[in-house]
N, C-alpha and C positions, 0 to 999 in steps of 0.2 A: 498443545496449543489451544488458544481459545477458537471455538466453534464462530464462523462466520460467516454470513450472507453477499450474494454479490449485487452492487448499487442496483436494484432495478432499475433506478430512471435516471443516473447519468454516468455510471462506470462503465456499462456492460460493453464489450466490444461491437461495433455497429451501431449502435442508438446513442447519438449525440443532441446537444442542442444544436440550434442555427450558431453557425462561426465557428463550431470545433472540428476536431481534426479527427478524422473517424479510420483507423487501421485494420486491414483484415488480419481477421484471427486466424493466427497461426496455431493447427493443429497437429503437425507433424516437428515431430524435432530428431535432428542431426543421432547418429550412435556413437554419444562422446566414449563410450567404452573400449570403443577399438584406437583413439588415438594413445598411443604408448608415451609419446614427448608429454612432459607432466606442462611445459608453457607452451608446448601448441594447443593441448586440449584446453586449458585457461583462455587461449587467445580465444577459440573456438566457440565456450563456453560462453565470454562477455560478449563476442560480437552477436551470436543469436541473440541474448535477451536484453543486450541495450537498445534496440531501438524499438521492442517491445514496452519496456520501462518507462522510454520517454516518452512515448502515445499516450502509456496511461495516467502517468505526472501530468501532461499536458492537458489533457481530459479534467482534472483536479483543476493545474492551474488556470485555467477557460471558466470553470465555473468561479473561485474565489477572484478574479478578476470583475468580472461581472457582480460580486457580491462586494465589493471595494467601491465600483463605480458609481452603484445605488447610494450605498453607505457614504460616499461622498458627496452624494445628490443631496440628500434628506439633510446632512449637517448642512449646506449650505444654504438652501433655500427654505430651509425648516416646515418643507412640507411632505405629507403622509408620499412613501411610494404609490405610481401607479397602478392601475390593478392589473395588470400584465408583470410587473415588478413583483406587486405581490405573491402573485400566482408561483413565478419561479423560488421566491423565498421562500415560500409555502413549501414547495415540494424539496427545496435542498433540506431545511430547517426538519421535517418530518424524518428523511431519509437518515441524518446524521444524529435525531433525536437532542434537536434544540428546539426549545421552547423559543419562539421569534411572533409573539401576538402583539408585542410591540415593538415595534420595527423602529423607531425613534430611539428605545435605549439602547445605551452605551455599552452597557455590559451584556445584553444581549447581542450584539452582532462582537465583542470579544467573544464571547463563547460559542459564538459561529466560527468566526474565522479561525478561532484555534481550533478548530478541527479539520475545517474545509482547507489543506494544506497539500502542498507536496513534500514527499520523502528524499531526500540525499539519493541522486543513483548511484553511489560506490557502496549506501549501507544496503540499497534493495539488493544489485550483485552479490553483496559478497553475503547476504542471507540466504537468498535463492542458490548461489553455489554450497553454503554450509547444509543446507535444511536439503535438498539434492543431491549430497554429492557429487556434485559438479554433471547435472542430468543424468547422472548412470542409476539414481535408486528408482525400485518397483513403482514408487508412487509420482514420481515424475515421468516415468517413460510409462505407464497404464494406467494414469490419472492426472497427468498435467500439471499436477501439484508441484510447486518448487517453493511451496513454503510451510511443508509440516502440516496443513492449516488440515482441524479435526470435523467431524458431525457425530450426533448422536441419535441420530434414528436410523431402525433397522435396514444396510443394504443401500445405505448415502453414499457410500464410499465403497474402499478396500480397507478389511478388516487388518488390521496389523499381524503378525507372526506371532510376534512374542509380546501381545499385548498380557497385561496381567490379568489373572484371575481378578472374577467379578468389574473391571473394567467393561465398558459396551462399547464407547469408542470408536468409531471409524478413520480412513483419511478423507478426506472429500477428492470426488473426481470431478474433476472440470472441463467444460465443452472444449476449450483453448486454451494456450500458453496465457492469451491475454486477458481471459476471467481470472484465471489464476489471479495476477501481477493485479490485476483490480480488486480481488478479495481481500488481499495480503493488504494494499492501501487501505484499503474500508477498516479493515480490521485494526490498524496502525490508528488511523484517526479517529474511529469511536469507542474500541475497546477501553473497558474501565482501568485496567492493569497498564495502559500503555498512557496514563494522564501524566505523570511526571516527564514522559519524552514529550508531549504537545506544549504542556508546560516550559520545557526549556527552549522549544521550536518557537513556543509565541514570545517569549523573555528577547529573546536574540533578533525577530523580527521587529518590536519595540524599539530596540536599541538600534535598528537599523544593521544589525550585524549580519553577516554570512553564516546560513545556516549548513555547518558539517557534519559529516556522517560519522567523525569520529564523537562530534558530543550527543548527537542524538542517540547514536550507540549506546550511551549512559541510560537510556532511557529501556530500555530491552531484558531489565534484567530479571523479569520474570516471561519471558517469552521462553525460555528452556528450562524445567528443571535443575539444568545445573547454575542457574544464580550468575552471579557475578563471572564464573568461570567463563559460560556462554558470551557476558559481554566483552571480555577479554580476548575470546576466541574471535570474537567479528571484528575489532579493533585491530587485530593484528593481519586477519585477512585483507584490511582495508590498505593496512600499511604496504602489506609485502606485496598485492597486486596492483596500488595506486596506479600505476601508468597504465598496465593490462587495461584497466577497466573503462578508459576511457579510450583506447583502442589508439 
């Protein structure tokens, strides 16, 4: 998985702006290992990390809110934001690595907003259950991890088993369930590899359409080594646990 940082100044769990919704981090998780019923542990599964999920969506969507309302300031009155306005575009625009020094163009605040977005919670689930094994792997139960997500310097993480020779590699371990689910977002919206899913996320908000987890899915297909397989493998988790996930 690509190496990622967690938002210093508007993901982290606890540190919001004014108006957002701030959740305590969950550090302790369930031992989905002992439930034997394969849909009670699913049930179990989605109810711990959906309402993690939507704290951190919501977190996302609180800030691109606010970057809409601006954005809809300036087109109408066609005057500079203020410098309080600016300040916060300053620090979204840095954090996401958007060039935004003029806040009037067009295409600069498109290439904000397609990033500054929320993910589908059926494709976060049924990732966090596939990258996880549904909470039972080493790196979710002694690193919080429930999305693969890697480091590379010495002693970031936990080293892999069977990582390959000459690999350096780590998993990243995380303070909380909810750094986690906030990395995994960051990493979704800024990584290089994942521009064709933002791409078809900002196509479909254009059009006014309902953004789904089964097309954004399309967008994943270098998030696993196994290509196209891996996006087939989430697509179909989404299908067969649809209701599950939404509890």
């Amino acid at each position: 998985m690509i190496a990622t940082r967690i938002l210093t100044v508007i993901l982290v769990a606890g540190i919001s702006f004014s108006g957002m919704v701030t959740a305590k981090p969950v550090t302790d998780i369930p031992n989905f290992g002992t439930i034997k019923d394969v849909r009670s542990k699913k049930k179990a599964f989605f109810d711990f990390m959906r309402p993690i999920v939507q704290a951190e969506n919501d977190r996302v969507l609180q800030v691109r809110k606010r970057l809409i309302d601006i954005k809809d300031r300036v087109e109408v009155t066609g005057q500079a934001p203020s410098s309080g306005d600016l300040v916060f575009i300053g620090r979204v625009a840095d954090d996401y690595g958007v060039d935004m020094s003029n806040p009037r163009a067009a295409s600069s605040w498109s290439r904000l907003l397609a990033k500054v977005d929320t993910v589908p919670l059926r494709l976060v689930l049924a990732q966090s259950a596939n990258e996880s094994s549904w909470g039972t792997s080493r790196f979710a139960r002694k690193g919080l991890n429930f999305f693969g997500q890697w480091c590379f310097k010495k002693d970031c993480g936990l080293v892999p088993l069977r990582r390959n020779k000459g690999q350096h590699h780590e998993v990243r371990v995380f303070k909380s369930v909810n750094a986690s689910v906030a990395a995994y977002l960051r990493n979704i919206n800024t990584g290089r590899v994942y521009s064709g899913l933002r791409t078809i996320r900002a196509k479909l908000r254009k059009k006014g359409e309902f953004v789904t987890a089964h097309q954004l899915a399309g967008g994943l297909i270098r998030y696993s080594e196994r290509g196209q397989a891996y996006v087939k493998e989430i697509r179909a988790m989404i299908r067969v646990n649809y209701k599950l996930m939404m509890g």
